[in-house]
N, C-alpha and C positions, 0 to 999 in steps of 0.2 A: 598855846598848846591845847588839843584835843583832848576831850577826857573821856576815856574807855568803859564802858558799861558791858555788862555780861545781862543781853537780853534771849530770854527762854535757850541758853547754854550757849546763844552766839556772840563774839565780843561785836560790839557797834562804836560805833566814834560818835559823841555827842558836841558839833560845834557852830560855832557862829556861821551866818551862810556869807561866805566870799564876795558874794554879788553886793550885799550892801555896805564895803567900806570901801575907801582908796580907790586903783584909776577905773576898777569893775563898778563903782555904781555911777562914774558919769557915765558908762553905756547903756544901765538899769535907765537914767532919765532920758539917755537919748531915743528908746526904744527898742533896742538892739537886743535885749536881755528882756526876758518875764522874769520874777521874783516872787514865787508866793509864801515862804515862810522865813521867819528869822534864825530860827534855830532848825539842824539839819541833824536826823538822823541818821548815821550813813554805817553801809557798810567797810568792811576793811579795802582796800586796792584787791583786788585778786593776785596781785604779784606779791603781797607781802608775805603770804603763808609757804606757797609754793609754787613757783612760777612755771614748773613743769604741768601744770596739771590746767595752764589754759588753754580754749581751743584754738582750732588752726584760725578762725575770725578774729578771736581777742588778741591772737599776736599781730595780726596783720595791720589791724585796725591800732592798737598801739604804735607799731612802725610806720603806718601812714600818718599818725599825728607828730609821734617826733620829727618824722622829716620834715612837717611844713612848720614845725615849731624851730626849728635848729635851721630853715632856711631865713625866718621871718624874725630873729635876734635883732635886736639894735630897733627893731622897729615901733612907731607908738601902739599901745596895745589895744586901738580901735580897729587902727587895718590889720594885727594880730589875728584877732579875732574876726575878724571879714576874712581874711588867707583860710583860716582853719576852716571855719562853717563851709567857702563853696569847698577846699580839697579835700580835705578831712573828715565831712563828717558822710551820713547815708549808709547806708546797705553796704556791707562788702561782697555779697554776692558768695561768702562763704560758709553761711550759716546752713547746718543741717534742716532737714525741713520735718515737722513733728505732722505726724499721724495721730489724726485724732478719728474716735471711734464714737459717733454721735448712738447714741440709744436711746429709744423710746420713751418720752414724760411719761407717757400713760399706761403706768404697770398698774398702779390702781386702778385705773379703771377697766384695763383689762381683765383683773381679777372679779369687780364685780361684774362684768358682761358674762364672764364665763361662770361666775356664781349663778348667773339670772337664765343659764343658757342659752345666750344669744352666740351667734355665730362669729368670731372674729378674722379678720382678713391677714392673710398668712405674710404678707407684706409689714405688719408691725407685731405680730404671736414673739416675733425674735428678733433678735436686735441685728443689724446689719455689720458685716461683717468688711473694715476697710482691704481696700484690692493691693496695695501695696506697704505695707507696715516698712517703718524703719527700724524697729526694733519687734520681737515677738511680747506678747501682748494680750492677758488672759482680760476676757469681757467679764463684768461682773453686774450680773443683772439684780436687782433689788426687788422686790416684792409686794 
């Protein structure tokens, strides 16, 4: 059994990593699997708190994995796991796509060019402004 920690107000599962005992780590030697620590800090499943509140990707991609899991029963858990990697795993192609607003390194030194009065080019004076936002989205320029 897992044991539950409350780190900075979030619960976390502190447990052994699955890859290195029983039929998972003769895939670890066969090459099949990397492995880079022994102990895993992990979060909770996203279905354990509320399962309403995953997106339309995480359910999808959940029911692509059951179905190659619940077709591939009985099976050894090396072709298992070969089944799942090519069907199962990848992109679902349903994830929303994030708007990001690149701004300016150079606020410092804008501030000294225009302390020195030198001219600055009106192409970085302001931060650019993304042409399709997915969400509205106040810029917050820094000084």
């Amino acid at each position: 059994m897992a044991t539950k920690i409350i780190v900075f107000g979030k619960p976390k599962v502190l447990k052994k990593n699955p890859w290195l005992s029983g039929k998972l780590a003769s895939l670890v030697k066969k090459g099949l699997a990397r492995v880079k620590k022994e102990y895993i800090l992990a979060d909770l499943p996203p279905w354990a708190e509320d399962p309403s509140r995953l997106s339309r990707a995480q359910i999808y991609q959940i029911l692509r994995f059951s179905k190659v899991a619940h077709e591939t029963r009985g099976m050894s858990i090396e072709d298992r796991i070969l089944r799942i990697k090519q069907e199962a795993s990848g992109p679902t192609g349903m994830a929303r796509p994030k708007a990001r607003v690149e701004l300016p390194r150079i606020g410092r030194i804008i501030t000294i060019a225009q302390a020195m009065g030198l001219s600055i080019p009106p192409e970085i004076a302001r931060a650019p402004v993304p042409s399709t936002p997915a969400t509205p989205q106040v810029a917050v320029i820094r000084e």
